[in-house]
C-alpha positions, -999 to +999 in steps of 0.1 A: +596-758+159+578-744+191+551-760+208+531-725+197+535-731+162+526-772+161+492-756+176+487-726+152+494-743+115+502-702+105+472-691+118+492-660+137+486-670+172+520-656+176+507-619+165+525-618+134+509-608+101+529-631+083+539-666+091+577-677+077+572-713+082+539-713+064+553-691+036+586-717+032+564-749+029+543-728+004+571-719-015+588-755-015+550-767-024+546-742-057+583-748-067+592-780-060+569-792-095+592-775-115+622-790-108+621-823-125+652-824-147+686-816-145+683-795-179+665-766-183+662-731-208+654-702-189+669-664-185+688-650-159+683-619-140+714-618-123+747-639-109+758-645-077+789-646-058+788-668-020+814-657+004+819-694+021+859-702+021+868-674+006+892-669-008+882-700-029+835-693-035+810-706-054+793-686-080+762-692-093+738-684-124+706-677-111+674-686-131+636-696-128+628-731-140+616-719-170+610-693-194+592-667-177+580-636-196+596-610-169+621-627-154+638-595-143+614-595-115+633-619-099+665-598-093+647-561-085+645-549-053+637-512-064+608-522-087+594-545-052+597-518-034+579-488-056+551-511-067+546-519-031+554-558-031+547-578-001+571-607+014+549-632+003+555-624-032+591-616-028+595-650-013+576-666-037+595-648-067+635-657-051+625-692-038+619-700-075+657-691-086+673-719-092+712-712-083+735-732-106+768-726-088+806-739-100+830-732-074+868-711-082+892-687-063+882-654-064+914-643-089+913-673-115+897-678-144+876-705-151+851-715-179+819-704-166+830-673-150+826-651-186+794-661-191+788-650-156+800-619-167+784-612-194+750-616-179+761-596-151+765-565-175+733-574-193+704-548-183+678-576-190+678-609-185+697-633-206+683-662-221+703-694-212+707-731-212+716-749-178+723-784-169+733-796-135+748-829-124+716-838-102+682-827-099+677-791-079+662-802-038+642-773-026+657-746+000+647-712+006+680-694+029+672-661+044+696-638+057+699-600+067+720-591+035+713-613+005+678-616-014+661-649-003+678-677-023+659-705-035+675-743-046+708-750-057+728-773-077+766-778-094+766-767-128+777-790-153+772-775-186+757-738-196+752-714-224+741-685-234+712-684-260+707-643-269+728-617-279+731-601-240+717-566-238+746-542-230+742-505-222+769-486-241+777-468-210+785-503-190+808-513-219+828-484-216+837-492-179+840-528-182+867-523-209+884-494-196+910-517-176+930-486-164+898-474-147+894-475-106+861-494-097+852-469-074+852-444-105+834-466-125+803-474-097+796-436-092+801-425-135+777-455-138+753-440-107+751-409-124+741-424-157+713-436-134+721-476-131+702-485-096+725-497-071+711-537-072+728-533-107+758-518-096+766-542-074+766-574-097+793-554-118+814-551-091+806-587-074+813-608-103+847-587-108+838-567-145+853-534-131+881-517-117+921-513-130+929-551-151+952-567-121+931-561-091+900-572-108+884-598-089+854-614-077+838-601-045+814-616-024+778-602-033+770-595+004+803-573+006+795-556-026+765-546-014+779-524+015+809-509-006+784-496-033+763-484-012+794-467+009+810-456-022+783-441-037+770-422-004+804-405+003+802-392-033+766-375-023+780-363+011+809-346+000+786-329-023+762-320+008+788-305+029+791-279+007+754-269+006+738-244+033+722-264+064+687-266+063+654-267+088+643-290+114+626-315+095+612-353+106+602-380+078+588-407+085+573-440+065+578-477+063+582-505+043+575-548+052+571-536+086+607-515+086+596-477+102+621-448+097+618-417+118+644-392+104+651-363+116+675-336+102+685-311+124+700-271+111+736-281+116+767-297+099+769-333+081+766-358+109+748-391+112+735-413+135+714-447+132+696-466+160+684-498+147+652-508+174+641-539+174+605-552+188+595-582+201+585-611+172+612-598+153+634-624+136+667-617+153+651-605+187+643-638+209+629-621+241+601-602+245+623-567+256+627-540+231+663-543+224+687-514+202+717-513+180+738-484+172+761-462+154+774-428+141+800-411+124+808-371+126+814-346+096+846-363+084+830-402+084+836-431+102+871-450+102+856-483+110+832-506+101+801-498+115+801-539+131+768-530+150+741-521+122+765-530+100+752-533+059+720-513+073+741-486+084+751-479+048+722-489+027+699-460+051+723-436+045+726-437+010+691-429+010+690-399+031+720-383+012+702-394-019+673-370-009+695-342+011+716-337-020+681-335-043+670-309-017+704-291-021+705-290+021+730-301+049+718-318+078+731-340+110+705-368+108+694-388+135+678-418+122+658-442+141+648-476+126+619-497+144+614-532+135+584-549+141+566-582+140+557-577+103+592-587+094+589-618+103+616-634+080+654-612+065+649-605+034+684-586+029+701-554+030+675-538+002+646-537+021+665-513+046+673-487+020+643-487+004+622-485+037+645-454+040+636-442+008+604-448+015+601-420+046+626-398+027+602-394-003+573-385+024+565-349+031+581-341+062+571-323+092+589-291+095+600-280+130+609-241+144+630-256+174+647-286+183+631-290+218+595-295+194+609-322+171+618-341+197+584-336+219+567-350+184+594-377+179+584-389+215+545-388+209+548-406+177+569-433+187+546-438+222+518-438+198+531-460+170+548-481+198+541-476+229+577-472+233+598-446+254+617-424+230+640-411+254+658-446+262+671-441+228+673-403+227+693-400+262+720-427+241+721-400+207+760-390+202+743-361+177+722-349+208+748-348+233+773-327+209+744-302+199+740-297+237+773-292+243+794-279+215+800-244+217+796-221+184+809-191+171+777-172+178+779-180+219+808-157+217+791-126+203 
């Protein structure tokens, strides 16, 4: 703890809105009165799959305390985000999850693992029984691509109490063992499952052709839904007409997106800006990330934005194919104090959604999108546009590429 902190007690001498040490010992204070036995009946939003020593993880069954009346708040990142939750809340809500974990290789079958299953196909939480060999101890992790995750403990005995609601349409993919995964996640998008969902199918191995099934690693299944499901949108937007020069902007726990889509060809480019008082930026310089792919994708990982690189763009070919336009996007993420603490990859694409669902500014030139880009970011800021603008692969190639039309 910094000699700032010992002398503010969270009182945000620091300048941010929201104080994470304050909000852990908060959250340890409210939860830790619940977790006096080693047996419990609750319901469970949602499993989870850790990605330590893989191949060999731990899985867990996470689950409040007790019986709460909506427990599917707990496990439901869109709902957060479109009724406008706060991180207090949201770290209140996951630091209460109990995660009752049993550890097995990612290919063998193991007595818990089917009732993990089963609840991960469930659309509403499923009314269980826990016990664990020794009393939960408060901990709240935080990381860039997981939900916060509260305490944890081995799981010794569990069972399931209610008949598990399953959607018809989830039934036929999980039993359809000569069906590709990747075929089930976008039949299943289109049937309008929300991604959060789609990724505990895949994570705790219910889809995909019978001998590759497998359990993944939720952090991993995060990105590949994500990417699976926004190449499916972008091969449908490369064969709509391009459209205008349009910015969007919004924000979301103190996540801004400035998007702009420029007249020309499927392209995209994120820069991830960083303030100072962020969590992951230590000095007081504004510091960037960064990366693109052109019209026929990336072969790589994108290792420097990494799972925000594909959560954003799933949202802005979410709304591109809804508008029935092609665009090369240039998107630029600013983080600022107000995110004080990672809350995971979610609160990236729905930020994105966010500015996507905003009116946008429409633009008759490039040169007067970016003279706006530059006065809102100074503005919003006080930041120099052009020290990320003068790095844009998109810009460079729309200066320089030569089109048909320069020759007639």
């Amino acid at each position: 703890m910094q000699p700032l902190c010992l002398k503010c007690k969270g009182r945000g001498f620091c300048g941010r809105k929201f104080c994470p040490i304050y909000a852990k010992s908060n959250a340890a204070f409210k939860v830790q009165e619940m977790l006096e036995s080693n047996d419990f009946s609750s319901s469970s939003p949602a499993p989870f799959v850790g990605h330590y020593g893989y191949p060999d993880v731990n899985v867990g069954i996470l689950s409040p305390a007790k019986v709460e009346e909506k427990a599917e708040l707990y496990d439901a990142p869109k709902y957060w985000a479109e009724h406008n939750f706060q991180i207090p809340r949201i770290v209140d809500l996951r630091s209460a999850l109990i995660n009752s974990r049993f550890r097995m290789n990612i290919r063998k079958k193991q007595k818990f693992l089917e009732l993990s299953q089963e609840i991960g196909m469930a659309s509403k939480p499923v009314d269980v029984e826990i016990s664990v060999q020794e009393r939960p101890k408060f901990s709240l992790k935080m990381d860039s691509y997981n939900a916060p995750m509260g305490p944890n403990a081995k799981l010794e005995k569990a069972n399931i109490t209610s008949n598990p609601k399953i959607p018809r349409q989830v039934e036929r993919v999980v039993y359809d063992t000569d069906l590709k995964a990747q075929k089930a996640i976008l039949y299943l998008h289109k049937k309008n499952f929300d991604e959060n969902f789609l990724t505990k199918l895949l994570s705790i191995g219910n889809i995909g052709i019978k001998k590759d099934r497998k359990l993944v690693p939720t952090r991993w299944s995060i990105t590949a839904t994500d990417d699976m499901v926004a190449k499916q949108l972008i091969s449908e937007i490369k064969d709509f007409k391009t459209g205008e020069y349009l910015a969007f902007f919004g924000s979301y726990l103190g996540n801004y997106y400035l998007i702009l889509c420029f007249p020309e060809p499927w392209s995209y480019e994120l820069f991830e800006t960083y303030m100072p008082k962020t969590s992951w930026n230590v000095d007081e310089n504004v510091n960037f990330m960064t990366d693109y792919e052109p019209y026929h994708g990336r072969k790589t990982y994108a290792e420097n934005c990494a799972g925000g690189y594909y959560a954003a763009r799933l949202a802005i070919a979410e709304k591109l194919a809804n508008m029935k336009r092609q665009s090369a996007v240039l998107a630029l993420r600013f983080i600022t104090g107000d995110y004080a603490v990672p809350l995971g990859v979610w609160v990236v694409r729905e930020a994105a959604r966010k500015a996507m669902n905003n009116k946008p500014i429409e633009f008759s030139s490039k040169e007067l999108m970016l003279k706006y880009t530059e006065a809102l970011i100074k503005k919003k800021f006080g930041y120099d546009a052009n020290k990320i603008l003068k790095n844009s692969i998109i810009l460079k190639e729309m200066k320089n590429q030569k089109k048909l039309s320069n020759f007639f």
